[in-house]
N, C-alpha and C positions, 0 to 999 in steps of 0.2 A: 559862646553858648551854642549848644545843637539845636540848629532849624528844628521847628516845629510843622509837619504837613496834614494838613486834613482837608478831608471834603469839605466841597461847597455845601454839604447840607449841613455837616457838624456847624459848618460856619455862619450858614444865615437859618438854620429853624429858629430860629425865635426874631427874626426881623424878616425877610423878605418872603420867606415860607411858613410864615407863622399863620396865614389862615388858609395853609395849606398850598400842593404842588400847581405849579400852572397849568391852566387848560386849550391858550395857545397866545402864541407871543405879543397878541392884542394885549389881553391880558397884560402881559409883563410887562410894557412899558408901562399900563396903565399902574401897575402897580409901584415899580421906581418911580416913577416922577410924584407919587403920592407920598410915598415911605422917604424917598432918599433924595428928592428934587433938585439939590444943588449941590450934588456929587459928578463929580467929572466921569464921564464915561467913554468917549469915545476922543481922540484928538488925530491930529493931520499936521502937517506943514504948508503952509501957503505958496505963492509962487516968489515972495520974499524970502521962505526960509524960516517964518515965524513960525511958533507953535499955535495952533486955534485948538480952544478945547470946547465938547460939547456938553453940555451936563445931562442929569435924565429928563431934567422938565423943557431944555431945548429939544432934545430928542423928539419926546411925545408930541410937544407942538407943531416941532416940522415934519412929521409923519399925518399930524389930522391934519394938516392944512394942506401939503403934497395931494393929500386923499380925497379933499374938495373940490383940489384946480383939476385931478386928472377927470374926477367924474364930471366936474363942469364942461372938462373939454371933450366929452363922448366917449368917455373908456369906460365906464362901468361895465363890471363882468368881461372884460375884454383881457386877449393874450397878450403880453407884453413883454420883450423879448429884454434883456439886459447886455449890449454887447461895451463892454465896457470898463478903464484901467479900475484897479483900487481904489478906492474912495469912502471918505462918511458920506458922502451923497449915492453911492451903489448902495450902499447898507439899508438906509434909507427909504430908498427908491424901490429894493427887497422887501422889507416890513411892510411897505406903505401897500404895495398892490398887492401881496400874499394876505394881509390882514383884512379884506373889504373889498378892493377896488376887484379884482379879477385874479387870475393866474399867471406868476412871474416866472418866468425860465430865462436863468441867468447861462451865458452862452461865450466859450470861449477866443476872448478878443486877437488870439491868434491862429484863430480857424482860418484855412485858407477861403476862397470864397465859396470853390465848390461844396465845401462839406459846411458852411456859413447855410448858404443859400438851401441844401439840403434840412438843415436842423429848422432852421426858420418855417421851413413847410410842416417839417413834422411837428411840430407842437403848433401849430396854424397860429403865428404872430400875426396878430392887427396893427401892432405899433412896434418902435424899437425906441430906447435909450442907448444914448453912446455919445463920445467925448467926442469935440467938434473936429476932431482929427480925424477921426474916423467916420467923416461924413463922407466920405468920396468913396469908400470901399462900401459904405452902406447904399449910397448911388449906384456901384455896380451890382446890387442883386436885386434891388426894386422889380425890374421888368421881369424878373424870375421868381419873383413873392409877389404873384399877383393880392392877397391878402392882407399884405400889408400898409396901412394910408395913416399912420399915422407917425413921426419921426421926432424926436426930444433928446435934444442937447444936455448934457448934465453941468458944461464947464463952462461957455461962453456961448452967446447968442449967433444964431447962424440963419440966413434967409431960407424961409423954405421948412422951416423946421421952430416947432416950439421949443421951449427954454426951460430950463429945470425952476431958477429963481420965479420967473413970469408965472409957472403955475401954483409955488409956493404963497406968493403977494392975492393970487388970483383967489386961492384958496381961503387964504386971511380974511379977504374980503369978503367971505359969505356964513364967517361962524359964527355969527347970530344964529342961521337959519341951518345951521350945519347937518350935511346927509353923512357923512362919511362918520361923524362923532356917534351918530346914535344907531349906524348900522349893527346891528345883531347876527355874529357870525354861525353860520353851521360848520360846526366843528370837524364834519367829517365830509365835506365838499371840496374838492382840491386846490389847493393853493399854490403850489407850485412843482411844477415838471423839470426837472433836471435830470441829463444826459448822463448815460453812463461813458466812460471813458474814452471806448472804443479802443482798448490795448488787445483784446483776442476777438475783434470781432465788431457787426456796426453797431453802431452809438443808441440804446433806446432808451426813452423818455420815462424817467421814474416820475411816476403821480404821485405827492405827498400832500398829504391834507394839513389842516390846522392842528386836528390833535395829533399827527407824527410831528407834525415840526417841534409842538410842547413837549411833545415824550421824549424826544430826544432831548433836550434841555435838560429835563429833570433827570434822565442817564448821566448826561455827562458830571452835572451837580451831584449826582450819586458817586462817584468812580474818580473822575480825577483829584490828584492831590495836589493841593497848594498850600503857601504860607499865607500868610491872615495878609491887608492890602497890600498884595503884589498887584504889580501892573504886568504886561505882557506888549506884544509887538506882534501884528499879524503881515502874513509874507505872501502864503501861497496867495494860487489865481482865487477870487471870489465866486469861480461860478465853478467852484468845484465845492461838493458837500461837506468834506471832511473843515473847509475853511470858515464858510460860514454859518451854516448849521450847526456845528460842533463850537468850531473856536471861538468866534464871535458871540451868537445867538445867547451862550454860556455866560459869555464876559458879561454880557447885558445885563441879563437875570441874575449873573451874583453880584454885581455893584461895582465891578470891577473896571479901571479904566485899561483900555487898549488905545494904541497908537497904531494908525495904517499908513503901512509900507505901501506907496504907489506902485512900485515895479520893481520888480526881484533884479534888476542891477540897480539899482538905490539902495538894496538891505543893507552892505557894509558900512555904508557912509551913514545912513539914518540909524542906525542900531546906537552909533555914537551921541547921538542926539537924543534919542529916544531914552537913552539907559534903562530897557528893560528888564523885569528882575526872571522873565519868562518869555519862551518864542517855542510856537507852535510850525516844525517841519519833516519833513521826510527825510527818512535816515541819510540818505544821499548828504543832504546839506549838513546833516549833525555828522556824516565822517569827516568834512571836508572840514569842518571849524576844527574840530579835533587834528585831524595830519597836516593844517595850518598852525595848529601852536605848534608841532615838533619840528615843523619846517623853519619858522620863523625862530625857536630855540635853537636851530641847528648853524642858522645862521650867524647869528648873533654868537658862536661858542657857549650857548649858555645850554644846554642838553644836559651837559653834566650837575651841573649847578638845580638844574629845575627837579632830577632825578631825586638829589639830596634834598629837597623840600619837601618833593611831595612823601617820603621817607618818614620827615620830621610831621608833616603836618598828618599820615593817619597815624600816626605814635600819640599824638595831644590829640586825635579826634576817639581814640580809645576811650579816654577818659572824658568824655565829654565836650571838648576843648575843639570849636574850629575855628582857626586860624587863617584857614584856605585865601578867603577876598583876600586878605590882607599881604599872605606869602607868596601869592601869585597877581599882585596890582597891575604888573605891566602886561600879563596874559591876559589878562579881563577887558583894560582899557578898550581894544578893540570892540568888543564885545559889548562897550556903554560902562563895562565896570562894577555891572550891579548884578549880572547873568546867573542865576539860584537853578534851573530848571528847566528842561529841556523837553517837550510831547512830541512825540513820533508818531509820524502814522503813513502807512502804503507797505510796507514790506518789512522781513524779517531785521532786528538790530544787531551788530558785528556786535560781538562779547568785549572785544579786545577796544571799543569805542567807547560802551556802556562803564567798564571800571576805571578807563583810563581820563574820562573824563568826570565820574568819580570822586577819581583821585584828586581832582583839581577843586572839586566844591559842586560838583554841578550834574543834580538828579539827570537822570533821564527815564521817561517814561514812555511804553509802548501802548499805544489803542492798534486796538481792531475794528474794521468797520466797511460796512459796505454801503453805495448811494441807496437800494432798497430799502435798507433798516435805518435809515435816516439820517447819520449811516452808523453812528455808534453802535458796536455789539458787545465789546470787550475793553477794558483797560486792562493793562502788568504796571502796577505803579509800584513793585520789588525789582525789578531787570536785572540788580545788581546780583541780588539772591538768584535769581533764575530765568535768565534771556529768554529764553528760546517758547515759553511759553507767553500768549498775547494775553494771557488774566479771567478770572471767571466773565461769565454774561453778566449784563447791567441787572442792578435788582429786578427793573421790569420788565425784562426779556426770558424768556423761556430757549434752551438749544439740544437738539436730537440730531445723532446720528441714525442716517440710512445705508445700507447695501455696504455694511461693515465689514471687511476682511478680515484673515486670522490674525493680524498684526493688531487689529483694533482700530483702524483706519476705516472710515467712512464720509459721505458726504452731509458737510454741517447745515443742518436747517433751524433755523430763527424763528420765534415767534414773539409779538409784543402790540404793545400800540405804538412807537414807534413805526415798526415796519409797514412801509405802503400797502397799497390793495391790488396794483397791477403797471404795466406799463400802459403809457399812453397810447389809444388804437391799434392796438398789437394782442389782440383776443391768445394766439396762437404760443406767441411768448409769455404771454401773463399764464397760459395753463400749463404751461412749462416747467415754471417756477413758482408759481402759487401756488400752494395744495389748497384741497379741500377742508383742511384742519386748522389752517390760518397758518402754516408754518411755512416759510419762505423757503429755498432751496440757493444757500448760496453760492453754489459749484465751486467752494473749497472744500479742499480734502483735507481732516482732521482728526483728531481722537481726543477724549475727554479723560482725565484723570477722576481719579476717586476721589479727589477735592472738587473738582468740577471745574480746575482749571482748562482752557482750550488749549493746545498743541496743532499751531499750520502744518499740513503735509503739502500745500502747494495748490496753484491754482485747477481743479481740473482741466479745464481748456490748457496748462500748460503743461500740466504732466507728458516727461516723454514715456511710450508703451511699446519695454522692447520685442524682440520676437521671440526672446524666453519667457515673455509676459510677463515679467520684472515691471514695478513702474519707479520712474526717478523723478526726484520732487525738485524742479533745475534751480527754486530759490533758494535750498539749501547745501547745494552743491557752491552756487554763486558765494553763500555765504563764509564757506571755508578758504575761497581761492580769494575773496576780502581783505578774509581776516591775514593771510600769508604771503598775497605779494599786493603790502599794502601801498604800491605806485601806481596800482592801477585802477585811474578813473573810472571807467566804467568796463564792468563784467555781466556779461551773461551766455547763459549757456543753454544750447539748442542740440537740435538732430539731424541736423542735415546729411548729405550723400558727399562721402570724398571718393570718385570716380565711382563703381557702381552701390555702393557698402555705407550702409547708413554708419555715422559715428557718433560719438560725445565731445561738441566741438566747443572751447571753451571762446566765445571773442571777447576781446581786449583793445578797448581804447588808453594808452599811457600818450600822456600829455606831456612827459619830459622827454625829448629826440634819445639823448642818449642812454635812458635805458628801454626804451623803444627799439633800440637797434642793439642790444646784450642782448641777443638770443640766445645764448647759452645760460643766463643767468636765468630767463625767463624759464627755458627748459626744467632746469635743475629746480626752480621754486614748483613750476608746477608737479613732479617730482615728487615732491614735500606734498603736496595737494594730495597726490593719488595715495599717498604712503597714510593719509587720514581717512579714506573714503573705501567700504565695501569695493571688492573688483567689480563689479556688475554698476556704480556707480563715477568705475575710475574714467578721465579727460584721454581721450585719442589725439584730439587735432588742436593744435593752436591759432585761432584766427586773429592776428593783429590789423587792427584798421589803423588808417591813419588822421580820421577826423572819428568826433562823439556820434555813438550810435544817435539816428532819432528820438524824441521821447515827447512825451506828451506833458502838458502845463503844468502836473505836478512833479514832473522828471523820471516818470517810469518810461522804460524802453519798451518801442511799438515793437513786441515780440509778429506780430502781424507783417513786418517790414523784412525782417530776419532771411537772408538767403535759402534757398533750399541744398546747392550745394557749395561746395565747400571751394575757395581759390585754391591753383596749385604750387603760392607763393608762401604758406603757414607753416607750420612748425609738429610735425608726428610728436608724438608724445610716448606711445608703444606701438 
């Protein structure tokens, strides 16, 4: 039979949203563990390998009691910083101080130290979380965060440092008399500061309150599509928005169990384990599963064979008929077996990814979103029908364009309750980008159709601006040299100087040596590239590296890092 997809609200108005949307994720737990108390929601693997699972009424318990031991221990209203792997104890540790205790700003555990030590001042951390591994890197910035004195282990106990369990037990101990249970949140007082990227630029502290955190909830419960109890698998880093504000936060609020991936080199081997029917990642990782089955069919000689399935299998999905899990068992295996759907989110999705994976049984859906607006602003949950657009705004978002050109192309500004109020101590940047109308300015470039769908034109900060004032949108340029020489790992394309002459220089990381070194082959596809693209948008220089550009925890390339000009070892193109 054809999968059936609907929103989270078609699916819980009359049970979890039945007295209506939430008004912040206090709330919500309170409300699961009332409604649906001995429903699994969250699960992990222990250091055995077993599965733990949590339900919503464990949940809720270990977040009031978290919320007693920390304010018993002198963190009320206090910053606390999250440097820290995946975990149900990160998630946790997220809810427990965003909903009461203070302001959490979750902070990436592979920031080097300087830019560690940097973020930690800028959101002024009183305390840190983080896994006893990382107590020795947390030791070298101490004497550089003078503000910081308070230090919490999440995984095992360490001298010198409190303990995640010690404050839970600590906390148990005082819910008679409980502060943290009967605190009364202000909705619109900030709960958590999370960094923006730093992919064009440095890193600043988005302030989000208790009602953006809910409003983003109730977006994403508006907009994305799923089948009735699917489970999911979460991957990315946790102290980026798009993972747990979006992915997580959501699963909570619709009843839904998820299982966390500790470290994205664990995903393959845990996705087996896990058999989710859904995973939430960046397009990057959704090509790689996809040019992983034809690699692994190609090897096998089975290409041919897979070709003629997937033939037979949209022939019976015509008529209603999917077959897909079934015709394609040993391409899923990997995959857990059960893989229905696919959420994207950070950049544009290759066409040739979206049908071809498809064609295997397995949705894919595009969000758009930025950390200011909570970050959800858009879903495309048709990709199939129409890539290239990222979907209307969330019911509760309002979107305007500014300083529109004749093409129809302008700069997209957001308004909602989701979106934040300003960045943290940065007066200068908040008037930047907040208007005085309440609409955000999210320095992408866009145009909005008669449907009111959104169309990316590209980051502004990346847009290149040539000296015939042409502008070229490089994410869609990247896109087409994807979709065409599909061996290459990473693409992106910049404007550097080859000798004195600014160009359109395509780099290219290929992970296989020998077609790394077909220069001719490369030539001739890129060739193919220019033969798709306006001339004012066609590729000059070819830059081959020999290792993966840099990128940051959700695997966008630091366009920041990007050379200015060009080696004189690449490949002309015209």
């Amino acid at each position: 039979m054809k999968k059936t997809f609907l929103t989270e609200r078609q699916m819980n108005r009359d049970i979890l949203l039945k007295d209506g949307d939430y008004e912040s994720i206090r709330q919500l737990l309170e409300r699961i563990a009332a409604i649906i108390p001995d429903r699994r929601i969250l699960a992990e693997l222990d250091q055995d390998k077993n599965l733990v699972y949590y339900t919503s009424k464990d949940i809720f318990e270990e977040v009031m009691n978290l919320g007693d031991g920390l304010i018993d221990a002198g963190l009320k209203d206090a910053h606390i910083a999250i440097v820290a792997e995946n975990s149900v104890r990160y998630i946790l540790s997220d809810i427990c101080i965003s909903s009461g205790v203070g302001v959490v700003t979750p902070i990436d555990r592979e920031a080097p130290v300087d830019l560690l030590v940097t973020l930690l001042n800028k959101c002024d951390a009183d305390a840190i979380i983080c896994n006893a591994r990382f107590a020795r890197i947390i030791d070298e910035v101490m004497d550089k965060c003078p503000r910081v004195k308070t230090l919490i282990t999440l995984d095992r106990p360490k001298d010198g440092f409190l303990f995640y369990d010690d404050l839970v037990k600590r906390g148990a101990a005082l819910k008679e008399n409980s502060v943290y249970r009967n605190l009364k949140l202000d909705l619109d007082a900030p709960a958590k500061i999370l960094f923006t990227s730093g992919t064009t630029g440095a890193n600043k502290g988005v302030v989000l309150t208790n009602a953006n955190l809910a409003a983003n909830v109730i977006n994403c419960m508006d907009t994305i599509m799923a089948t009735p109890e699917n489970t999911s698998m979460s991957v990315l880093p946790m102290h980026h928005a798009t993972e747990i504000n979006t992915h997580i936060m959501t699963r909570i609020g619709s009843g839904r169990l998820t299982y966390i991936n500790d470290n994205m080199r664990n995903m393959m081997a845990n996705i087996r384990i896990f058999k989710p029917n859904c995973i939430t990642v960046v397009p990057m990782i959704a090509n790689a599963f996809y040019k992983g089955i034809w690699t692994n069919a190609a090897k096998q000689g089975k290409a041919e064979k897979l070709k003629k399935g997937i033939r037979i299998s949209n022939l019976l999905r015509r008529f209603g008929i999917d077959r897909t899990h079934s015709l394609f068992a040993d391409l899923f295996a990997p995959f857990g077996g059960n893989l229905e759907f696919i959420v994207c989110g950070g950049s544009m999705l290759n066409p040739e990814v979206v049908k071809g994976m498809n064609d295997l049984g397995v949705r894919m859906e595009n969000g758009y979103g930025i950390t200011e607006c909570g970050p959800l602003i858009s879903m495309n949950s048709e990709t199939l029908r129409e890539h290239l657009s990222v979907g209307k705004p969330c019911p509760g978002l309002e979107a305007k364009l500014i300083n529109v050109n004749e093409e129809g192309v302008g700069e997209l500004c957001i308004r909602g309750r989701s979106v934040a109020k300003g960045y943290y101590k940065d007066e200068e940047a908040t008037r930047r980008a907040f208007m005085e109308d309440g609409f955000f300015n999210t320095g992408d470039s866009a145009r909005i159709d008669a449907g009111g769908r959104i169309f990316l034109a590209g980051r502004k900060k990346n847009t290149i601006v040539l000296a015939s004032g042409k502008n070229i949108c490089p994410e869609e340029v990247e896109n087409v040299i994807e979709s065409t020489l599909g061996y290459a790992d990473d693409v992106v394309v910049y404007h550097p100087k080859y000798g004195e002459n600014p160009v359109i220089c395509a780099g290219l990381y290929i992970s296989d040596e020998a077609k790394r070194a077909d220069r001719d082959c490369i030539l001739s596809d890129m060739k193919r590239v220019n033969g798709k693209l306006p001339p004012y948008k066609r590729i000059d220089y070819i830059e081959i590296v020999d290792k993966p550009y840099e990128k940051t925890s959700t695997r966008k390339i630091k366009r920041t890092l990007l050379p200015e000009k060009c080696s004189e070892d690449g490949i002309k193109v015209v």
